[in-house]
KOLTORMI-486698 format. One record per residue (C-alpha): residue in one letter; x negated, y, z. Coordinates in nm, 4 decimals. Layout:
BEGIN
> A  X  Y  Z .
...
This chain:
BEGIN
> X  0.0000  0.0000  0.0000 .
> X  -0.1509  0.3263  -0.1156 .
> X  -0.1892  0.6155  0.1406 .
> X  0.0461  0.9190  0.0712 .
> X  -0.1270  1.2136  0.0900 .
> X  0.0211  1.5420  0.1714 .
> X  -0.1577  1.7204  -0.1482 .
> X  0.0309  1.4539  -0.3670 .
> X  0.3425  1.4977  -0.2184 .
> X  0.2527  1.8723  -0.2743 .
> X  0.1522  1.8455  -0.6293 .
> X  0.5076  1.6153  -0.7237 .
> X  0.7180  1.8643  -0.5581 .
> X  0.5411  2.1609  -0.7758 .
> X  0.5720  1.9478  -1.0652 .
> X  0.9338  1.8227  -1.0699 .
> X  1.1034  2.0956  -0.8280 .
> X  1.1963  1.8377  -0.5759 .
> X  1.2221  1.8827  -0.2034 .
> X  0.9321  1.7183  -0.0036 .
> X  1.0959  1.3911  0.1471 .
> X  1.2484  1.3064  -0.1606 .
> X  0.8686  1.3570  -0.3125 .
> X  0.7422  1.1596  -0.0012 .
> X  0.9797  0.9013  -0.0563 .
> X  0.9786  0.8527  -0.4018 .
> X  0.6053  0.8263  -0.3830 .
> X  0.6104  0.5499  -0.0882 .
> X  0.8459  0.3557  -0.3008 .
> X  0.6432  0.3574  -0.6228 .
> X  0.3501  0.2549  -0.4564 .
> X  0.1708  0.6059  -0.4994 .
> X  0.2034  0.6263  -0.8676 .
> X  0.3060  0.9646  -0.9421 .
> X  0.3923  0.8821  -1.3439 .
> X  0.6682  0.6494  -1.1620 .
> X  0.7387  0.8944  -0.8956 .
> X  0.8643  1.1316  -1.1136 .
> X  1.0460  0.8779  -1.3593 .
> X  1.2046  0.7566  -1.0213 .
> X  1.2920  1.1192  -0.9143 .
> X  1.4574  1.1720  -1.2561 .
> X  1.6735  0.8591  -1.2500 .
> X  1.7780  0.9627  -0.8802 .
> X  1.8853  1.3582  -1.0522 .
> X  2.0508  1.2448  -1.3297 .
> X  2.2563  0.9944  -1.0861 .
> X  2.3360  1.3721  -0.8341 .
> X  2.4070  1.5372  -1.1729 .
> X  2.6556  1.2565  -1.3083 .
> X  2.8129  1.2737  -0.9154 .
> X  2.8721  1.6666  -0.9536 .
> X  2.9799  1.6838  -1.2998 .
> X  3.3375  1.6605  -1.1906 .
> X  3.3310  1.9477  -0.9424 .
> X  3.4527  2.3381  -1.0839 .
> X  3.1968  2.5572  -1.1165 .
> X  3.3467  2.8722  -1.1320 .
> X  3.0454  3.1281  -0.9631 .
> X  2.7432  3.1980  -1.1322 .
> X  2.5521  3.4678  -1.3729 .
> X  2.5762  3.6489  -1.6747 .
> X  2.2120  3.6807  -1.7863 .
> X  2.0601  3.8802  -2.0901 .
> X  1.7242  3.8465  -2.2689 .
> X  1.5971  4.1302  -2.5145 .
> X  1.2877  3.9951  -2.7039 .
> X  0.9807  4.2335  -2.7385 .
> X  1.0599  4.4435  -2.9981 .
> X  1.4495  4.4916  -2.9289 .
> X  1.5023  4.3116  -3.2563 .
> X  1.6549  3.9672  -3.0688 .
> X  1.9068  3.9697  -2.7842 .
> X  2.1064  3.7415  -2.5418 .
> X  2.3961  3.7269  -2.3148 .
> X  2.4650  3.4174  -2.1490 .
> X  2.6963  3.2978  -1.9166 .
> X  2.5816  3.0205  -1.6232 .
> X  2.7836  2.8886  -1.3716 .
> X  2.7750  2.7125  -1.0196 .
> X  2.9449  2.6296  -0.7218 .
> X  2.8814  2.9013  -0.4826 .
> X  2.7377  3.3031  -0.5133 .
> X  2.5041  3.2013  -0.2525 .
> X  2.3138  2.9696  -0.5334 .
> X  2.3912  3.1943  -0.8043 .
> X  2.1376  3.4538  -0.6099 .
> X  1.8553  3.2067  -0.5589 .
> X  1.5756  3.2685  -0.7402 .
> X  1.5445  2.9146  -0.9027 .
> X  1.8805  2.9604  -1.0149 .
> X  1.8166  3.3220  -1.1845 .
> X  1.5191  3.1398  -1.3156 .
> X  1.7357  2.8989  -1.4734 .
> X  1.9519  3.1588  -1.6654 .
> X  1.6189  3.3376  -1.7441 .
> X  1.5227  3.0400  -1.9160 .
> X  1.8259  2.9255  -2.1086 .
> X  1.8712  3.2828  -2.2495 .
> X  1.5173  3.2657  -2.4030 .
> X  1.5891  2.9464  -2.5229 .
> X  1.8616  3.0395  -2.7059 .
> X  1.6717  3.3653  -2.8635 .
> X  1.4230  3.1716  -2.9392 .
> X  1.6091  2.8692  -3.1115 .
> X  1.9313  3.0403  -3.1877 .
> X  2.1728  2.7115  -3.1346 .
> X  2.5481  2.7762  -3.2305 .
> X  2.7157  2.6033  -2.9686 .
> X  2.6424  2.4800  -2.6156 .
> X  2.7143  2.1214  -2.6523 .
> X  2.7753  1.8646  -2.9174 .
> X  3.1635  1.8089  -2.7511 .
> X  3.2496  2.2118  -2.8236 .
> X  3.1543  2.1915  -3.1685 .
> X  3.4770  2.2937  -3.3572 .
> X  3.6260  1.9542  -3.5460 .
> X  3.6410  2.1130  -3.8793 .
> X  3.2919  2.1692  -3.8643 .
> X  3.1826  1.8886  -3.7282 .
> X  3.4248  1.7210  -3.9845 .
> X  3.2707  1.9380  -4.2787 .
> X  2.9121  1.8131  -4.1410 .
> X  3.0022  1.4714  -4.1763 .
> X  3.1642  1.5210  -4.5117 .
> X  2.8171  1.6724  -4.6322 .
> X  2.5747  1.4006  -4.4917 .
> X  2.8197  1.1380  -4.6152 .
> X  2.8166  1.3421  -4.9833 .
> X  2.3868  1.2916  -4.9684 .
> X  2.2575  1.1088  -5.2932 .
> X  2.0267  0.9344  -5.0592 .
> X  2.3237  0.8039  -4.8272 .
> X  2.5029  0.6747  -5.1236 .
> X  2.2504  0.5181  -5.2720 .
> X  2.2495  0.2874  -4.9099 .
> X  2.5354  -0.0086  -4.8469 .
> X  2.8255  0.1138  -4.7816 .
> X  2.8401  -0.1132  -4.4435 .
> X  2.5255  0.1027  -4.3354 .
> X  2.5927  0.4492  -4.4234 .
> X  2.8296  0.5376  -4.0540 .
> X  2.5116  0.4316  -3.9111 .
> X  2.3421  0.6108  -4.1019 .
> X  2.5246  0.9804  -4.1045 .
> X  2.5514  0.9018  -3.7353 .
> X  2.1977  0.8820  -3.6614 .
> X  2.1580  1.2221  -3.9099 .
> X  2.3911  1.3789  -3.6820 .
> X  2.2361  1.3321  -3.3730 .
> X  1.9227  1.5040  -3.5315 .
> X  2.1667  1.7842  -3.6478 .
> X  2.3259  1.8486  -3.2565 .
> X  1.9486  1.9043  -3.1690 .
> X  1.9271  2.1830  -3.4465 .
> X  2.2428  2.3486  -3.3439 .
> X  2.3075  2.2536  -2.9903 .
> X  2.1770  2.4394  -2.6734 .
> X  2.2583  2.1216  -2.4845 .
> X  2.0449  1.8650  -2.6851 .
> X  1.7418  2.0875  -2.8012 .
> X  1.4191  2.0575  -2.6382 .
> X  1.3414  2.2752  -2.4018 .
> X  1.0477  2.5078  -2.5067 .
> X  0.7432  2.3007  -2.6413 .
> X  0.8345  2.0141  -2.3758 .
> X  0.9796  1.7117  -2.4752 .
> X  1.3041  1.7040  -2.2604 .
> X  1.6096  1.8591  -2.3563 .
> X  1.7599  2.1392  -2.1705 .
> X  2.0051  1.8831  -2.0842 .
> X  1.7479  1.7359  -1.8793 .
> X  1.6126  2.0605  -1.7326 .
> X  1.9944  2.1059  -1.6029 .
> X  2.0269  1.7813  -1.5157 .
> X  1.6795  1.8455  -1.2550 .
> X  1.8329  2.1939  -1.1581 .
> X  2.1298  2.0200  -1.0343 .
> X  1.9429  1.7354  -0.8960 .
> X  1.7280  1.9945  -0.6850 .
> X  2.0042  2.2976  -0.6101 .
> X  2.2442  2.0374  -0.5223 .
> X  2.5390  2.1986  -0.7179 .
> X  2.6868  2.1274  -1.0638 .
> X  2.5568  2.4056  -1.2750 .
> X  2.7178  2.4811  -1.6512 .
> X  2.6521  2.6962  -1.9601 .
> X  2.9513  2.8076  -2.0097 .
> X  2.9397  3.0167  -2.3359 .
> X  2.6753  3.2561  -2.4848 .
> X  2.6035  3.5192  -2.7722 .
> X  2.2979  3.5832  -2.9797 .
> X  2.2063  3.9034  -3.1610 .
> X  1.9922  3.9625  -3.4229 .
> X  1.9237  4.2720  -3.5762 .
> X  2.0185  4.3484  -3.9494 .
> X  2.2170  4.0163  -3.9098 .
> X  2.4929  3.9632  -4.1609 .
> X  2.8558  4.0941  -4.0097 .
């Protein structure tokens, strides 16, 4: 049995945001081996974030985001639980965060589910319409436009983008936020600018 440190417990909190017994623990229980610590950790958030997705988040932020340059803006809309989160630092952090995200990457809509059905239908219609689709079996192309759809929520979805350079989504990063903050947190609807952007 490896020797838990205070340093490493230190150092796994910093890196995944998690309070110090739950680092302490997670460590004991993987033997010391942070790389499964924090897989571990992650599991045991997105198990608190499937528990709180049921409860009304009503409280929260409106953020903003101006890029350098005023040529890029962002208002964005997060909720939570309770005002008393909503003024935590780590929670204005959050909304910090997700408002650069979606400057930076401009998605359409916050998740795949709010994507209007006509244009989700039209999407569909389009990667079904692909010479290289129809050129597959017919049994094989659902699979197919399917798996090119996925790819597409990425593109247009704040939800399943990747967060920054990083390769989890900013589902995940919510997921940990709620994991850690201990309170469903939403997006509940934003707006990009751009200037000189068609009307």
């Amino acid at each position: 049995m490896a020797t838990i440190t205070a340093d490493a417990v230190r150092d796994l909190r910093e890196r995944t945001g998690a309070g110090m017994m739950d680092c302490k623990r997670a460590l004991t229980e993987t033997d010391g081996d942070v790389d499964k610590a924090i897989a571990l950790l992650r599991e045991r958030g997105l198990a608190a974030a499937a528990r709180k997705a049921g409860r009304e988040a009503r409280e929260g932020l409106v953020g903003s985001y101006i890029h350098t340059g005023g040529r890029v803006g962002v208002l964005i809309e997060v909720n939570c639980e309770t005002d008393f989160v909503a003024r935590t630092d780590q929670f204005q952090k959050l909304v910090r965060d997700l408002a650069m995200q979606v400057a930076g990457l401009s998605p359409l809509y916050v998740e795949p589910d709010r994507i209007p059905a006509d244009a989700l239908e039209a999407k569909k219609a389009e990667l079904l319409a692909d010479e290289s689709v129809m050129k597959k079996p017919e049994h094989i192309r659902g699979q197919i436009v399917e798996g090119q759809l996925k790819k597409w929520y990425a593109q247009v979805t704040l939800y399943e983008q990747p967060f920054r350079d990083e390769e989890r989504t900013v589902r995940d990063l919510i997921n940990d936020r709620i994991a850690t903050i201990g309170e469903n947190i939403r997006v509940r609807r934003f707006t990009r600018y751009a200037l000189g952007e068609e009307l």
